[in-house]
C-alpha positions in Angstrom: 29.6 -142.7 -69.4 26.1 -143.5 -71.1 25.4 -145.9 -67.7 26.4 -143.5 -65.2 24.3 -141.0 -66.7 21.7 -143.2 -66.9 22.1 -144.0 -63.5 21.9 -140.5 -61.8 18.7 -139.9 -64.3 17.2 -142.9 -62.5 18.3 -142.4 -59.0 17.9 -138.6 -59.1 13.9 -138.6 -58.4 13.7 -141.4 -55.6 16.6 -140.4 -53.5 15.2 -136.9 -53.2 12.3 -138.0 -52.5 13.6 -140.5 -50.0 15.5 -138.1 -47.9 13.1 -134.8 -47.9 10.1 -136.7 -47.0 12.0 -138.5 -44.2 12.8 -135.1 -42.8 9.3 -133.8 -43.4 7.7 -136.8 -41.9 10.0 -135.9 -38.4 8.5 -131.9 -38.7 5.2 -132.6 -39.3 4.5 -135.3 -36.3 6.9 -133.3 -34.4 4.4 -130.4 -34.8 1.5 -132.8 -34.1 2.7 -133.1 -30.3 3.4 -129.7 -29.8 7.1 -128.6 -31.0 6.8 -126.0 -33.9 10.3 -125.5 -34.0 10.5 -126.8 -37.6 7.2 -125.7 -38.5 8.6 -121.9 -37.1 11.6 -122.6 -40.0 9.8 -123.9 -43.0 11.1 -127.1 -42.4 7.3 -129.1 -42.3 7.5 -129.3 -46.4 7.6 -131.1 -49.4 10.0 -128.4 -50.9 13.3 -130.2 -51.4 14.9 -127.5 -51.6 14.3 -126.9 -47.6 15.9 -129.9 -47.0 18.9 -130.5 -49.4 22.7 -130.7 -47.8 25.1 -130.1 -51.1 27.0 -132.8 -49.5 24.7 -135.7 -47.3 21.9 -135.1 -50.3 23.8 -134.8 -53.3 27.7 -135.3 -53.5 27.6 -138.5 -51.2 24.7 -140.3 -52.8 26.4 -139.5 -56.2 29.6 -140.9 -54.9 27.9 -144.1 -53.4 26.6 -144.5 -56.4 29.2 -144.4 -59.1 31.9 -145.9 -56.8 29.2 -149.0 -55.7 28.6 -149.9 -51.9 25.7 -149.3 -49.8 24.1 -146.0 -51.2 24.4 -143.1 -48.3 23.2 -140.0 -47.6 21.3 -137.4 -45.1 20.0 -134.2 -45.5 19.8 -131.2 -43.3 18.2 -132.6 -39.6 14.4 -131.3 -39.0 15.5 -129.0 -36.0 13.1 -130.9 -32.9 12.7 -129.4 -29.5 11.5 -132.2 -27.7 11.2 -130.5 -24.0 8.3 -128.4 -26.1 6.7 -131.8 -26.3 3.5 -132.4 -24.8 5.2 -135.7 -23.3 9.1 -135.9 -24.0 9.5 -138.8 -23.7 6.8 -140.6 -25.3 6.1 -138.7 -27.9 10.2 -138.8 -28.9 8.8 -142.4 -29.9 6.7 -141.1 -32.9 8.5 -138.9 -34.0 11.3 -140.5 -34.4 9.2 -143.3 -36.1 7.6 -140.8 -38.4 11.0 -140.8 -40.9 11.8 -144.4 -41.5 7.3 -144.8 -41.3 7.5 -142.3 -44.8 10.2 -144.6 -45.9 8.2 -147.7 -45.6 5.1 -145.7 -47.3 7.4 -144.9 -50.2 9.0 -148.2 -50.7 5.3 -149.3 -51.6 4.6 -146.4 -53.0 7.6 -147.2 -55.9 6.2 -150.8 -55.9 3.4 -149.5 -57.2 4.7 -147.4 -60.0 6.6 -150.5 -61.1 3.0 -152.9 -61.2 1.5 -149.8 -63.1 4.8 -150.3 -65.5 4.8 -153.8 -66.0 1.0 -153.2 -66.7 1.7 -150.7 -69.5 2.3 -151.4 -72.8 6.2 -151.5 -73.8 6.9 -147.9 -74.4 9.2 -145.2 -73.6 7.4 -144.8 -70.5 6.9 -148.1 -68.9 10.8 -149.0 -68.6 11.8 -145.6 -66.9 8.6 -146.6 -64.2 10.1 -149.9 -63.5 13.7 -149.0 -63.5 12.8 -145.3 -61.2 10.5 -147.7 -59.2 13.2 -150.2 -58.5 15.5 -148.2 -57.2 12.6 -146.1 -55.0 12.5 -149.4 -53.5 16.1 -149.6 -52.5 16.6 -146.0 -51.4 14.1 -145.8 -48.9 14.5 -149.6 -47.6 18.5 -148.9 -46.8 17.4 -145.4 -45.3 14.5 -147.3 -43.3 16.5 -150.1 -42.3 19.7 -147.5 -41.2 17.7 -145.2 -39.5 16.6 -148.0 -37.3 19.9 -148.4 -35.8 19.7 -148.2 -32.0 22.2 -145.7 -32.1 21.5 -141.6 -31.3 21.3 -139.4 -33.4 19.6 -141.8 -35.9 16.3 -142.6 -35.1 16.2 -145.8 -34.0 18.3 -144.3 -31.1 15.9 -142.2 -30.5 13.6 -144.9 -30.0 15.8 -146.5 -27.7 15.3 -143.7 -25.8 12.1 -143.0 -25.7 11.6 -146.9 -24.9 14.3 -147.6 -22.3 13.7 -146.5 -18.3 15.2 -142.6 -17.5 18.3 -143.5 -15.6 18.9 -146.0 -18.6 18.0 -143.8 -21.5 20.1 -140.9 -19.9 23.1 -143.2 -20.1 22.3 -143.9 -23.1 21.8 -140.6 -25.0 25.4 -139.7 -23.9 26.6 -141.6 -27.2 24.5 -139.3 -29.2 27.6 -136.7 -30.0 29.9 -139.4 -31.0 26.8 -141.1 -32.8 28.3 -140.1 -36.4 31.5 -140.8 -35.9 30.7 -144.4 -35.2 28.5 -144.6 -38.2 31.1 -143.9 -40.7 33.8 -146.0 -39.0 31.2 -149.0 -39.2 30.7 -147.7 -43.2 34.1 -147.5 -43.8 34.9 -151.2 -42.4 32.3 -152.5 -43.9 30.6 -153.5 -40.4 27.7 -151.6 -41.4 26.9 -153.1 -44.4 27.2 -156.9 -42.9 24.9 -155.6 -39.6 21.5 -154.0 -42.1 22.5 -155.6 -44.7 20.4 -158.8 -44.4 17.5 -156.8 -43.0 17.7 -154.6 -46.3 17.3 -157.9 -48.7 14.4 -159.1 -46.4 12.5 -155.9 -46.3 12.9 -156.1 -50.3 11.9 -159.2 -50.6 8.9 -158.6 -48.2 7.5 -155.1 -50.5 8.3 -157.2 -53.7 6.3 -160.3 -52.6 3.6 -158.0 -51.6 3.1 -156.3 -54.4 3.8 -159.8 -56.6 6.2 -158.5 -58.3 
């Protein structure tokens, strides 16, 4: 009982972090090119409470969590017009880009706290940095790494979209309301762990050895 509390203590902080500044990210370049739709709603913020789902941001990630497996999760979409745009199509690129981009900035952001812990002397602080840090690291490298996908609505589809020719990328898109469904059929086979899986260890390793940790 001790670890699992432990556990959610330690995870708590990064994975709302992780998921509201992904959505932020999306609002806030969205707003850049000329769609206020989420900026109209609040949604350009660093209040989590804008962003939480009960369920995507808190009950699943819990779940994951305790019961082991690839830690998932979502919360509530930034709402993005992209015909208000200034180019569609292009811009779709960036700010799609924009939520697994804060990922990557947090992932080195964590491996930072965790070189300021090991720097520290051993106290009560520096082993909640490194521990918090650690797992900053995971959470937004499997959100990165997932979001990537080439498959709409994640973002990586989106990038698909905004990359491949129009009659292509129209084909394309059409997956987009079955998008979801295919996700958690791949999580639930386990497919989706063996496809980002390796990417995820890579990306780790990649922050780690950066920071030489």
């Amino acid at each position: 009982m001790n670890n699992i509390i432990q556990n959610i203590a330690i995870y708590a902080l990064p994975v709302i972090f992780a998921i509201t500044l992904h959505e932020a990210a999306h609002g806030y370049v969205a707003k850049h090119f000329g769609d206020l739709t989420a900026y109209a709603q609040g949604r350009v913020s660093l209040n989590p409470i804008r962003h939480i789902d009960p369920i995507g941001t808190i009950l699943l990630p819990l779940m994951t969590l305790l019961l082991g497996g690839i830690l998932f999760g979502w919360a509530k979409p930034v709402p993005v017009d992209f015909s208000a745009l200034r180019h569609p199509k292009q811009d779709m690129l960036w700010v799609a880009l924009a939520g697994p981009g804060a990922n990557l900035f947090m992932a080195l952001a964590w491996a930072f706290i965790i070189k300021l812990g090991l720097a520290l002397p051993e106290s009560d602080f520096a082993r909640p940095m490194i521990l918090m840090g650690e797992a900053g690291i995971k959470i937004n490298v499997i959100l990165m790494v997932l979001n990537l996908l080439p498959l709409p609505p994640l973002d990586g589809g989106r990038i698909a979209v905004s990359l491949l020719p129009h009659r292509m990328s129209a084909v394309f898109s059409k997956i987009e309301p079955y998008g979801f469904m295919i996700l958690l059929l791949l999580l639930i086979t386990g497919v989706l762990g063996a496809i980002i899986g390796p990417f995820i260890s890579i990306t780790i390793q990649l922050v780690v050895w950066f920071f030489g940790l």
